[in-house]
N, C-alpha and C positions, 0 to 999 in steps of 0.2 A: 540876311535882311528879310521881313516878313515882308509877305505879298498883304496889299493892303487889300482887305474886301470886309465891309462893314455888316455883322449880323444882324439878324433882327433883334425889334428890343431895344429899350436901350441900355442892355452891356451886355457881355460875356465872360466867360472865366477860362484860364489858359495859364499855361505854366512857360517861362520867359525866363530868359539870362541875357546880360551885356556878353559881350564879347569874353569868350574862355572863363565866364564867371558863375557861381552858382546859380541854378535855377532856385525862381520861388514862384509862388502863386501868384498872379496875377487878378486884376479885375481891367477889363476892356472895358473903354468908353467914347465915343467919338477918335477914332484911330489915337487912344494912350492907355497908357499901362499906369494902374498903380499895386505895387506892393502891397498883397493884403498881409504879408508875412510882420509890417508895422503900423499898416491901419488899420489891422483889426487887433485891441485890447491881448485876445488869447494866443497872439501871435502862431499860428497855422505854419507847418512845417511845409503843407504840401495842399493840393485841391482835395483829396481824399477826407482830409482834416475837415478841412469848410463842409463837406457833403454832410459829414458823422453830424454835424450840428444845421442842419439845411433851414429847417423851421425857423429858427431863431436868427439865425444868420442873413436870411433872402432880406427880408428889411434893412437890415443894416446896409444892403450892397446896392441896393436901390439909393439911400441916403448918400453914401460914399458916390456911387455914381455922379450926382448930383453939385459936388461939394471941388469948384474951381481952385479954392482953396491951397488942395490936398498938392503933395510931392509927385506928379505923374510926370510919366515921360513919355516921349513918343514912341510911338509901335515901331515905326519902320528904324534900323539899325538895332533892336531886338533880336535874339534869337527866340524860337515858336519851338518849343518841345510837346510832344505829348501831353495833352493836358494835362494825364493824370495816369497814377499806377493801379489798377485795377488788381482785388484780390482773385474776383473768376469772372470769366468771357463767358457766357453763354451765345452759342452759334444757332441760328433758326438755319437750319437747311432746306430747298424746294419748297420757297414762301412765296414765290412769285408766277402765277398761273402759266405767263407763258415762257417763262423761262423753262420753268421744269419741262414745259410740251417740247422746247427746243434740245434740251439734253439728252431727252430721252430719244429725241428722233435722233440725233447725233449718234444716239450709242447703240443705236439698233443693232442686234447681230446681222451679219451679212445676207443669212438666211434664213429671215424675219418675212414671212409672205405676204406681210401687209404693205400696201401700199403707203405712200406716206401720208398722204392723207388719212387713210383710215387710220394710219397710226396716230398721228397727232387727234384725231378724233377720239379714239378710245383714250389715250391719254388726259386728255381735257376730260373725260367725264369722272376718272380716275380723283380728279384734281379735285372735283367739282365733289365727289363724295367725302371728300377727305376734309375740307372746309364744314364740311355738313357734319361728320362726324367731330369735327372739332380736338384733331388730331396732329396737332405741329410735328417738326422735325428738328427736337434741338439736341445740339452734343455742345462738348465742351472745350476750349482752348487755353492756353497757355499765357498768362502774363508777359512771360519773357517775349513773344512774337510781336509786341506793342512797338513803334518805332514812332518819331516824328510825323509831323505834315508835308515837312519837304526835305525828309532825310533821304539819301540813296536809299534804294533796298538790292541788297545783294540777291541773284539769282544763286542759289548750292550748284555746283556742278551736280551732282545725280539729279536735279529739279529738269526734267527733259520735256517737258511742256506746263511752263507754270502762266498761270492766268489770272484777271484781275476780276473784282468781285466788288464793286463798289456798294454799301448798304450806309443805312441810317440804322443809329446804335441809340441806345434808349442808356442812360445814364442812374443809378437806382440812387437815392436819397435816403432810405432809412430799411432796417432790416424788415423782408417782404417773407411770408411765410404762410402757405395756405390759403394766398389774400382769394376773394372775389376778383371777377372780368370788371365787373363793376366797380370797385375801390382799385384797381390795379393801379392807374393811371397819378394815384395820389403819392405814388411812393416813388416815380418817375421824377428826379432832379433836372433833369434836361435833356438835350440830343447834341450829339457830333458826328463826325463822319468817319466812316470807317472802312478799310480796301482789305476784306477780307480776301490774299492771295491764295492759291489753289495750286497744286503741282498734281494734274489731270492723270499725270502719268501712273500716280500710283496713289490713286483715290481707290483703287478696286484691290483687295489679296487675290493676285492670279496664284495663288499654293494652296489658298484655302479659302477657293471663293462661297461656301457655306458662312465663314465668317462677314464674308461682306466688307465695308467700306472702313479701310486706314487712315483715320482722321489725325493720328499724333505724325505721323508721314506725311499727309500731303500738305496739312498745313500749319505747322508749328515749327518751322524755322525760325531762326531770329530775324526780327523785323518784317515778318509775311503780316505785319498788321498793322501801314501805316494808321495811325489818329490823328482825329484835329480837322483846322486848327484850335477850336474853342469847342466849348462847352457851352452852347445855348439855353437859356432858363426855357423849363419846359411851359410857364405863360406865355414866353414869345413867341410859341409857336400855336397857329392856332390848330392847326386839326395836323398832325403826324401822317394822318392818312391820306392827305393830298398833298404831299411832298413833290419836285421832281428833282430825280436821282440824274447825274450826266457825268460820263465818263468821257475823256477823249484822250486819243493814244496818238502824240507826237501831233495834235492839233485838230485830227478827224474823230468824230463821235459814234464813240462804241455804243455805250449806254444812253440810253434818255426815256427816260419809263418814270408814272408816276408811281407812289404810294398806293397808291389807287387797287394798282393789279396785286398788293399782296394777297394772300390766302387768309393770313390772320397777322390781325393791326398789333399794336405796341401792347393792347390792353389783356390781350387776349394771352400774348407769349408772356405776359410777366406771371399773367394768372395761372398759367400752364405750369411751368419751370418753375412758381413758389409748391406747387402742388408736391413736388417730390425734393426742392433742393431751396433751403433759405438763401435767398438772395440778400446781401449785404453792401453797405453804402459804398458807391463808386462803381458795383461790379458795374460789367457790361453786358445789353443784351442787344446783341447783333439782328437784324431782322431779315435775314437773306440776300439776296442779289437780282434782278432785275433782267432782262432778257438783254441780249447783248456783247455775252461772255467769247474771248477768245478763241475758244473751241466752237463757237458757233461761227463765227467769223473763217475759222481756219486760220488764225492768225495769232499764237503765243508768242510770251514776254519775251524778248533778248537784248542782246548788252546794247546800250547806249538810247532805249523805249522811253521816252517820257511821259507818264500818266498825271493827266491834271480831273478832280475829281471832285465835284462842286454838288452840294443840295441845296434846295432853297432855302435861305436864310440864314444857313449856318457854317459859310463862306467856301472857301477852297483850298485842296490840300494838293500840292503838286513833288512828285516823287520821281526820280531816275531811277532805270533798272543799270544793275553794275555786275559784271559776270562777277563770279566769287575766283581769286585770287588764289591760287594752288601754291 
């Protein structure tokens, strides 16, 4: 059963099934689902479908929205899957000023002679050049690690400190490619929410730490990505940059940061990441994590954690942690 929490806007888009039945795309409206798989003429296999034709389309689902008429059903006894299958993840890593100062203080070597303050102080100015220089941190993830809004997510046994990463993901509507900062924002279909998981343990190659950081290890498991629940049109949202991001673990709040503290906004990483790699409709561009993270707390995922994981506007996704099954 879907948790009822109404986006902004009036509708969303999301991918739904009855009970043990095929999923299809969806249009949300006033807590209903209708089937755009038969209200829309070209019949859409999937939300990916709808995105490839965003321009043409966005009107029609404004109209549809509107239309009492239509075969809708109710949300709640729906099943809420992943919006959508995304061809590539793009990850912003260390977008968030002070998260990054919390990590870094975290990961201090032992015999680091700064104090913490001075460290978190050189670190912040660190932060503070790197915005200036106009220099994101993005790598890449795995489709397959995509799971529901409120599927379990399996911890792997080898995952020996895995952590939760709550971000707002930027949606792409049409192929992006060498765009401007300035036009970026035009190829942007919408936003949902996204828990980029993290297995801290083995973010680092301790064999060959000249390589540096093991991004297909720590987080590309299956299902280390719940999504959702929806797909917000990017008009409903007015500024992406004043977002608040809020994580809570088993009921207590880990995260609560705006948008606000990233390093670089939505417009800026799409313009980055077209620079070297065509971005194409549906993918995802992740925009970092928020100060807050479980390694700061001292406090990682295990079996039986519930993560409920809300942005503004663009409702809530709630997930169990379930040890993996030997």
């Amino acid at each position: 059963m879907a948790m009822l929490a109404q986006p902004a806007g009036p509708f969303a888009l999301g991918t739904f099934s009855a009970a043990d039945g095929v999923p299809f795309p969806g249009l949300l409206a006033r807590e209903r689902v209708l089937d755009l798989g038969g209200a829309l003429d070209w019949a859409p296999s999937g939300l990916r479908a709808v995105l490839e034709r965003w321009e043409e389309t966005l009107p029609v689902l404004h109209s549809l929205a509107d239309d009492d008429t239509l075969d809708w059903r109710p949300l709640d006894g729906l099943r809420v899957h992943a919006p959508l299958e995304p061809r590539q993840i793009f990850q912003s890593g260390a977008n968030y000023r002070q998260h990054v100062i919390d990590l870094e203080v975290a990961h201090r070597s032992p015999d680091d002679p700064r104090t913490v303050e001075e460290a978190r102080a050189e670190i912040a100015a660190i932060m503070d050049r790197r915005a200036a220089e106009d220099l994101p941190y993005v790598f890449i993830g795995l489709p397959s690690t995509v799971a529901g809004p409120y599927d379990d997510v399996v911890l792997p046994s080898w995952a020996k400190k895995p952590d939760w990463e709550l971000e707002l993901a930027a949606v792409i509507a049409r192929p992006a490619y060498r765009v401007s900062v300035e036009e970026a924002l035009e190829y942007v279909a919408g936003y949902t929410i996204a828990n980029d998981l993290t297995d801290r343990a083995t973010v680092f190659r301790r064999d060959m730490p000249a390589i540096g950081t093991d991004w297909l290890r720590c987080k590309n498991a299956p299902g280390f990505t719940p999504l959702g629940p929806w797909i917000v049109p990017a008009e409903s949202i007015a500024d992406p940059g004043d977002l608040r991001v809020t994580l809570k673990l088993n009921g207590e709040t880990m995260q609560d940061e705006s948008t606000k503290d990233m390093l670089f906004g939505v417009a800026r990483l799409v313009s980055y990441i077209s620079q070297s790699a065509q971005l194409l409709p549906g993918d995802l561009v992740l925009t970092g994590s928020p100060a807050g993270n479980g390694i700061h707390w001292g406090r990682l995922l295990r079996d039986g954690d519930v993560m409920e994981g809300s942005i503004t506007g663009l409702g809530v996704q709630r997930t169990r942690c379930v040890e993996e099954k030997s």
